[in-house]
C-alpha distance (Angstrom), angle and dihedral (degrees) to the residues before:
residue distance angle dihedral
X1 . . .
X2 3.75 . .
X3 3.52 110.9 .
X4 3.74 101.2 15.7
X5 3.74 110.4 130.9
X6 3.92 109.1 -130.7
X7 4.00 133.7 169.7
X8 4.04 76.7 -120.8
X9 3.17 102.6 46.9
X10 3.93 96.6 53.9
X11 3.60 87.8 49.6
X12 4.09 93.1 67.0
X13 3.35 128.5 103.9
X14 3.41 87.5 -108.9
X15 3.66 99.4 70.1
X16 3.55 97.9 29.5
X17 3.71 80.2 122.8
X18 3.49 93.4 60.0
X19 3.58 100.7 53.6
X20 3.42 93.2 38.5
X21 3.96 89.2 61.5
X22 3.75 85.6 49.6
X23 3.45 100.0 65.0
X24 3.69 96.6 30.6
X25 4.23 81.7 70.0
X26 4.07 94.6 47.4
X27 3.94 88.7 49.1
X28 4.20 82.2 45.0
X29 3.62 89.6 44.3
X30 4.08 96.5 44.9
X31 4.24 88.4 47.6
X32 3.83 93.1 41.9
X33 4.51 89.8 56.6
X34 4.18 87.5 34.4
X35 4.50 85.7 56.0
X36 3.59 84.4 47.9
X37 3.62 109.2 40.5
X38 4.08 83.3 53.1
């Protein structure tokens, strides 16, 4: 099962890091169009 890239898997603890770096781009992404769209 190691390796195997699963919507419960990259919930865990264990790649909190991971998903934590994923959203940390889409708020980067959503702020970079707001500065500019403005």
């Amino acid at each position: 099962m190691a390796g195997t890239i699963d919507p419960i898997v990259s919930i865990a603890p264990s790649n909190r890091f991971h998903t934590l770096l994923g959203v940390s781009f889409l708020v980067y992404e959503v702020w970079w169009h707001i500065e500019w769209d403005s």
